[in-house]
C-alpha positions as CSV (number, residue, x, y, z in Angstrom):
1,X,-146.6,53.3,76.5
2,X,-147.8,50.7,79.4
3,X,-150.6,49.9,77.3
4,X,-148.0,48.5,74.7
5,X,-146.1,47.2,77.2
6,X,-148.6,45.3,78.6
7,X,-150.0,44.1,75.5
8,X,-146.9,42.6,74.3
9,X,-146.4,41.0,77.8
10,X,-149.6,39.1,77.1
11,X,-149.3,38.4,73.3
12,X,-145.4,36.5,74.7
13,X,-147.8,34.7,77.9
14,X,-150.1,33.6,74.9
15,X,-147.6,32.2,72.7
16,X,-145.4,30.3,75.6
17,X,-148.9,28.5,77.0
18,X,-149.7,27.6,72.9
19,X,-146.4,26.2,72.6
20,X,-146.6,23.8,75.7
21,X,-150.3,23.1,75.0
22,X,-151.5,19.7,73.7
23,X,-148.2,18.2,74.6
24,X,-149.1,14.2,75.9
25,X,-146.2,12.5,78.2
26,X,-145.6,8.7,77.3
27,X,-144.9,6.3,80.4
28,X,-140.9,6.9,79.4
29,X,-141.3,10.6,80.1
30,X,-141.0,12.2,76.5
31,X,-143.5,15.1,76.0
32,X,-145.1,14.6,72.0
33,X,-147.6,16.1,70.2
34,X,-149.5,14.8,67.2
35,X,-150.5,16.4,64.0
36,X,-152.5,14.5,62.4
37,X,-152.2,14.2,58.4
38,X,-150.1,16.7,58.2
39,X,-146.8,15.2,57.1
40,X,-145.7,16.1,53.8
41,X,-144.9,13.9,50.8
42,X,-147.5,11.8,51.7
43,X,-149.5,9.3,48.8
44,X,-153.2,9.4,49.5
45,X,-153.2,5.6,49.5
46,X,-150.8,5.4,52.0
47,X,-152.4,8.3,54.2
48,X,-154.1,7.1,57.6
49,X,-152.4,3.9,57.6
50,X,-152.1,2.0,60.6
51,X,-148.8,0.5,61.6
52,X,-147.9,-3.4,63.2
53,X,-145.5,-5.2,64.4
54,X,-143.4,-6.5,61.7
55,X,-143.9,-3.8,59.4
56,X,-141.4,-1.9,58.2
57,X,-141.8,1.7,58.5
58,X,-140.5,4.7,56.5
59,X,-140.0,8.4,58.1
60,X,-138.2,11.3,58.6
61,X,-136.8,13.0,61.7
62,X,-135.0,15.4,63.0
63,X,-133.4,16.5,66.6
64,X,-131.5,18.4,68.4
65,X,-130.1,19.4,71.8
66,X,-131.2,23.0,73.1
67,X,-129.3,23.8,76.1
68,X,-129.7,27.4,77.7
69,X,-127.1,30.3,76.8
70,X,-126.2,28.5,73.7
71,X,-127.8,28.0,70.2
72,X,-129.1,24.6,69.6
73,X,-127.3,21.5,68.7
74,X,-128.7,20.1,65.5
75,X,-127.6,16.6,66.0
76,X,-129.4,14.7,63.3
77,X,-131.8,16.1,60.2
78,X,-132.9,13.5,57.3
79,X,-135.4,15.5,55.9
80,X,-132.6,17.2,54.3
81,X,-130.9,14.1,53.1
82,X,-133.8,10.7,52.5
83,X,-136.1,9.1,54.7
84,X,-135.1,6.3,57.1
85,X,-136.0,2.7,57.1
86,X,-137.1,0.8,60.3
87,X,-139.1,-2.3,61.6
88,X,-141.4,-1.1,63.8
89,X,-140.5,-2.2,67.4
90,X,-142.9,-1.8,70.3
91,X,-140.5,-3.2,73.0
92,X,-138.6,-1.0,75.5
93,X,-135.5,-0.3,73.9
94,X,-136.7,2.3,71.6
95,X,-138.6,4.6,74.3
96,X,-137.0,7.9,75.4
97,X,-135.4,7.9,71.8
98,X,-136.6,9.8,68.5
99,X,-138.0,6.9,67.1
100,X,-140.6,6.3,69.7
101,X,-143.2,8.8,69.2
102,X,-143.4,6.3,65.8
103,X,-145.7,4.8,68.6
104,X,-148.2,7.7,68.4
105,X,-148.7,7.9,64.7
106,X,-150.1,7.0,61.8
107,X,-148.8,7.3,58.2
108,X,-149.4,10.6,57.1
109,X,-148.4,12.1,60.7
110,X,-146.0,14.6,61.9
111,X,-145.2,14.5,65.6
112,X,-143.2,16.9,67.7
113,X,-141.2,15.7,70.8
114,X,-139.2,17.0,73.8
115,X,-136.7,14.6,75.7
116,X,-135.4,15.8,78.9
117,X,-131.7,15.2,78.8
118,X,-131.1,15.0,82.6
119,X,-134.0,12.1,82.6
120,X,-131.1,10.3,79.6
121,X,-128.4,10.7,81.8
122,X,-129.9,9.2,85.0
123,X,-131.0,6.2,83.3
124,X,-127.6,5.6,81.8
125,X,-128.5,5.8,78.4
126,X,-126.4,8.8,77.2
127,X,-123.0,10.5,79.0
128,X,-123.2,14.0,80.4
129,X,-120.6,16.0,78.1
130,X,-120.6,19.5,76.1
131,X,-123.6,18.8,74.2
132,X,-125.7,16.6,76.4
133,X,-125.3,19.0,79.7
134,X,-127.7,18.6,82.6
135,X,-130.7,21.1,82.0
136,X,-130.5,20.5,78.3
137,X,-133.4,19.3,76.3
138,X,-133.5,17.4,72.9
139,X,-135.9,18.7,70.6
140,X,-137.5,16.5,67.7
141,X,-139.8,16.6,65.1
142,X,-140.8,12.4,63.4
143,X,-143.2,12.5,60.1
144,X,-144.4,9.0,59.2
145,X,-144.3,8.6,55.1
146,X,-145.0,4.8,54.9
147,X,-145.6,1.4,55.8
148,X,-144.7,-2.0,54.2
149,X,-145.7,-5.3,55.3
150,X,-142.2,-7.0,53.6
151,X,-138.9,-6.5,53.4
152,X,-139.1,-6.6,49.6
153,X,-141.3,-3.8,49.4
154,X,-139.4,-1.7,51.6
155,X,-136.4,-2.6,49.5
156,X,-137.7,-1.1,46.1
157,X,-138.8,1.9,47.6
158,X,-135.6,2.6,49.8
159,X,-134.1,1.8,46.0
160,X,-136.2,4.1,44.7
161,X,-135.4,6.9,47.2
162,X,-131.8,6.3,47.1
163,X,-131.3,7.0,43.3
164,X,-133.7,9.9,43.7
165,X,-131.4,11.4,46.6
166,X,-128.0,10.5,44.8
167,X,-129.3,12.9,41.6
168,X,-130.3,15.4,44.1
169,X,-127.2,14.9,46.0
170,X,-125.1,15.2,42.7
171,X,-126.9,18.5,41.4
172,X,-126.9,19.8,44.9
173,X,-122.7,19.7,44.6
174,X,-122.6,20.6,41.3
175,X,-124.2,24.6,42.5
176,X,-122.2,24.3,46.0
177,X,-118.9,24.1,44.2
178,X,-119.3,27.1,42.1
179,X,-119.5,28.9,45.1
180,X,-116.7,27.1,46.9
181,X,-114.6,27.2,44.5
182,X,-115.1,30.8,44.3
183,X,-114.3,31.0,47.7
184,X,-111.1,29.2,47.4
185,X,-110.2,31.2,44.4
186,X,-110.9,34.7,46.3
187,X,-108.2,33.0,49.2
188,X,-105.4,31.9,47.0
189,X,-105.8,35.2,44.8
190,X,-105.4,37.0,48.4
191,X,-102.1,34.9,49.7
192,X,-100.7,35.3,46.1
193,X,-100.5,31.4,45.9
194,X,-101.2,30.2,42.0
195,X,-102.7,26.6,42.2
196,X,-103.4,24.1,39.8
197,X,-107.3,23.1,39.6
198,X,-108.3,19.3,38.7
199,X,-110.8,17.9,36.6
200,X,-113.0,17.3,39.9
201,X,-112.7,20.9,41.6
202,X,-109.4,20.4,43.7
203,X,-106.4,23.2,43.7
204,X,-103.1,21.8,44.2
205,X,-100.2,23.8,45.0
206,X,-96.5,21.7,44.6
207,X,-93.9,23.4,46.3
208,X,-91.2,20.6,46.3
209,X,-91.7,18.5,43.1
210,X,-90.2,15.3,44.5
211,X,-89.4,12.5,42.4
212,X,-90.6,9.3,39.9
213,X,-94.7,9.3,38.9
214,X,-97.6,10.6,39.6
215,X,-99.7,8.6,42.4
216,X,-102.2,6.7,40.8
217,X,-104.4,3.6,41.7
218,X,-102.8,0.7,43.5
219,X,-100.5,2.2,44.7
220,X,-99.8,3.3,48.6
221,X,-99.4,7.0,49.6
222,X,-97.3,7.7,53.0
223,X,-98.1,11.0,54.0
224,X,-98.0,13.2,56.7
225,X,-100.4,16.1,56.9
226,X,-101.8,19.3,58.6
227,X,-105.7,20.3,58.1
228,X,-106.8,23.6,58.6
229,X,-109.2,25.7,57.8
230,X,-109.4,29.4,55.4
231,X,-109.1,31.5,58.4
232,X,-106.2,29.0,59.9
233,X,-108.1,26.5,62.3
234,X,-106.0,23.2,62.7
235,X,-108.8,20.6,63.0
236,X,-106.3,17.8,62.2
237,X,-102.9,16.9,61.6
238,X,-100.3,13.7,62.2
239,X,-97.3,16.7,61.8
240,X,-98.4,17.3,65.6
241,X,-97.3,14.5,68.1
242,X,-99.3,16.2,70.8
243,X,-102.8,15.8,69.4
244,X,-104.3,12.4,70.7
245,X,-103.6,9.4,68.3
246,X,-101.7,11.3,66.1
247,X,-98.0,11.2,65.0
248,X,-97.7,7.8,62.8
249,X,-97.4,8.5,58.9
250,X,-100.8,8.2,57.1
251,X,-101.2,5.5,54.4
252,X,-103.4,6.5,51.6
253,X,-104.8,3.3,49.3
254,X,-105.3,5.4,46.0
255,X,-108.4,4.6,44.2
256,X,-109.6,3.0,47.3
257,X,-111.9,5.9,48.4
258,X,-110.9,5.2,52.1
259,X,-110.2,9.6,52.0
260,X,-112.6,12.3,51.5
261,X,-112.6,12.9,47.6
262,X,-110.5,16.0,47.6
263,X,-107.6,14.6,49.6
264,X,-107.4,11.6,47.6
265,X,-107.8,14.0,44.3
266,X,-105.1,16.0,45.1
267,X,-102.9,13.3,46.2
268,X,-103.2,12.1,42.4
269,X,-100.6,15.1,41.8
270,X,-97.7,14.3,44.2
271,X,-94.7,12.1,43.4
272,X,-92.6,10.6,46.1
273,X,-90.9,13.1,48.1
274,X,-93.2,16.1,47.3
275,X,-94.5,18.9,49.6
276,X,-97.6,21.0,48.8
277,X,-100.9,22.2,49.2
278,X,-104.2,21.1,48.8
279,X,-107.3,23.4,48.5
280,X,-110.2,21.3,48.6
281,X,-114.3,22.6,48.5
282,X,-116.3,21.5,51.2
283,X,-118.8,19.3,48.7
284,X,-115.0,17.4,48.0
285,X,-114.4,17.2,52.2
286,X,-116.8,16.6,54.5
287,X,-120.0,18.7,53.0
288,X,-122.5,19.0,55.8
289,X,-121.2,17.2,58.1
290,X,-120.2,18.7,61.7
291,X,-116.9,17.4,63.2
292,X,-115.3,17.9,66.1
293,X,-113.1,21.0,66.0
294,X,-114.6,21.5,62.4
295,X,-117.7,23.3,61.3
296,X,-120.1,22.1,58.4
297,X,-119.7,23.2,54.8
298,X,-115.9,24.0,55.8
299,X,-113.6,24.7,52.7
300,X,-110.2,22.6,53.7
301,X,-106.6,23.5,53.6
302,X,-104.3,20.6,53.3
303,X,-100.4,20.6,53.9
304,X,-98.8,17.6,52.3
305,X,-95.9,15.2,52.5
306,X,-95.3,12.2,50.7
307,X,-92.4,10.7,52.7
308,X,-93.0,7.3,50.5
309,X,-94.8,5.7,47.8
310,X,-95.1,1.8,48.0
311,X,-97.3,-1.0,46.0
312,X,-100.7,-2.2,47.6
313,X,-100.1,-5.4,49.3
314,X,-101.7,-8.2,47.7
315,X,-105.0,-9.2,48.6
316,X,-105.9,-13.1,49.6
317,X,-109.0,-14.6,47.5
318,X,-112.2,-14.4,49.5
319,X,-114.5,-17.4,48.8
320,X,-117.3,-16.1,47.4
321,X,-120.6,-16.6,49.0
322,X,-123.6,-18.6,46.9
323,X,-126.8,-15.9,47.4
324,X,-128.2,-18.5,50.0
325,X,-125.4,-18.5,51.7
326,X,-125.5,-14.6,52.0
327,X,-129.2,-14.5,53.0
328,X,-128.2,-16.9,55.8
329,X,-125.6,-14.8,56.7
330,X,-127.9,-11.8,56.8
331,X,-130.5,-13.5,58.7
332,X,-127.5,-14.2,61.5
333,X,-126.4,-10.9,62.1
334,X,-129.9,-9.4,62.3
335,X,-130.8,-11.6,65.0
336,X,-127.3,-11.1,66.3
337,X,-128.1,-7.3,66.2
338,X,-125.2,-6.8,64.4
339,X,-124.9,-5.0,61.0
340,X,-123.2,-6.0,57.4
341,X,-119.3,-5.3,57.6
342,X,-118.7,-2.2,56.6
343,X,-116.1,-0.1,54.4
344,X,-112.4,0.4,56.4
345,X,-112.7,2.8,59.0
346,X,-109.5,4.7,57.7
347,X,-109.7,8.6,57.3
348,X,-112.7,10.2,55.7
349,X,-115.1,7.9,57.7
350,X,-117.9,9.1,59.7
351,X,-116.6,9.5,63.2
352,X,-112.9,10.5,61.9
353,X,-112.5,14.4,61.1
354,X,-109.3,13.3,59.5
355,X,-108.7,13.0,55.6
């Protein structure tokens, strides 16, 4: 018996030192290690090479927080979604972030990196909270797929990727619905509730029928709501005056796609003045996506009011920009550091856990 003992004592001492060997520290602090060729999804003409300032470089990474007692925080994973896109920078503001060990590589390389959170914190660059909590580490692996020496040619690949990922993306839902739906199905048949299911995968459940038509583009959906999920977790809801933020009517734009598709689905079934339910899969709410108060892959509960229907207000002419003009334009805001105005931040954003 102490022979065994003993033994597996030493085969745990030999796999702790293994994992820590060959680990390099960088002048910021972050601990990487380099394996050399061995990123996947690699073209042999691309393999081995080297990368420069003003290339544009394209990789995958991944990271997370592991903090002790708890399971780690997976904060960010795009080999699961499509590579990333980036010039390659060499000044200060990327170190001690998981785009650095890019520093180390060479196409074709996978690298494997440790942050220590406490080293963040001191320096200002993150706040100490839940996730990033004194002690804690962030844990990262980079692989290095690419290198362009334009713009252009970074362009018709990320192109190229982006059509490839939206198939993927599409079959991928296509499979997880089944199964959500199934879910969803197994619930209602459970609480005895007999809901209608849309042409895109949504159950609707009208309780008060309300009055006039059906929502439908253009027009403006006043709603007030209550989000929960299957096994009755409010994440969200404007029914609540307590939560933060919360109380004020919610104004849906139909056809506008400023809600997850499911709400905005099952909105298409209420009239002015109707109360209901909508059952929505998680591939129709916010898939993969981790929000506060809300796990990933969460099938969604929705209770509905529509206290008012009213016409979209009508929309001033933009000028519309000649091609130079928006080049220009571009060429401003990326010296500016600033980014391309993006879609409204109304519900079903990234950052809102709301509809």
């Amino acid at each position: 018996m102490n022979r065994i003992f003993f033994a597996l004592v030493a085969l745990v001492m030999v796999t702790l030192i293994s994992c820590n060997a060959n680990y390099k520290k960088s002048k910021s602090g972050m601990e990487y290690k380099v394996f050399s060729g061995k990123a996947s999804g690699v073209s042999k003409d691309a393999m081995g090479k080297e990368m420069k300032p003003g290339n544009i470089v394209k990789f995958n990474f991944s990271f997370s927080v592991a903090r002790k007692g708890k399971a780690d925080t997976i904060l960010n994973n795009t080999y699961e979604m499509m590579p990333q896109y980036a010039p390659y920078d060499t000044s200060a503001q990327i170190m001690l972030t998981p785009i650095e060990p890019l520093l180390y590589t060479k196409v074709g390389d996978s690298v494997e990196f440790r942050i220590s959170v406490d080293s963040l914190i001191a320096k200002q660059m993150i706040p100490e909270n839940e996730i990033y909590a004194k002690g804690a580490t962030i844990k990262g692996k980079l692989s290095v797929l690419d290198v362009f020496t334009t713009e252009d040619l970074a362009k018709a690949d990320f192109e190229k990727e982006a059509k490839a990922f939206e198939a993927r993306e599409e079959a991928r839902k296509k499979v997880a619905i089944v199964e959500e739906s199934k879910a969803i199905e197994k619930y209602l048949k459970q609480k005895n509730i007999t809901a209608t299911k849309t042409a895109m995968g949504t159950y609707v459940l009208i309780e008060n029928p309300g009055t006039g038509q059906k929502l439908d583009s253009g027009k403006v959906a006043v709603v007030k709501y209550k989000g929960y999920t299957m096994d009755g977790k409010v994440f969200d809801s404007n029914m609540d005056t307590t939560r933060p933020n919360r109380g004020a009517p919610l104004e849906v734009l139909i056809g506008a796609q400023q809600s997850i598709p499911g709400f905005e689905d099952g909105l298409t079934q209420f009239t002015k003045g109707a109360k209901g339910k909508i059952f929505i899969p998680a591939s129709l709410g916010y898939g993969n996506r981790a929000m506060p108060e809300l796990p990933a892959n969460s099938n969604l509960i929705f209770d509905i009011e529509v206290t008012d229907v009213k016409n979209a207000p009508a929309q001033a002419a933009q000028p519309q920009l000649t091609p130079e003009q928006m080049q220009e334009l571009q060429k401003q805001l990326q010296q500016q550091g600033g980014a391309a105005p993006q879609s409204s931040t109304q519900p079903g954003h990234e950052g809102h856990n709301h509809p």
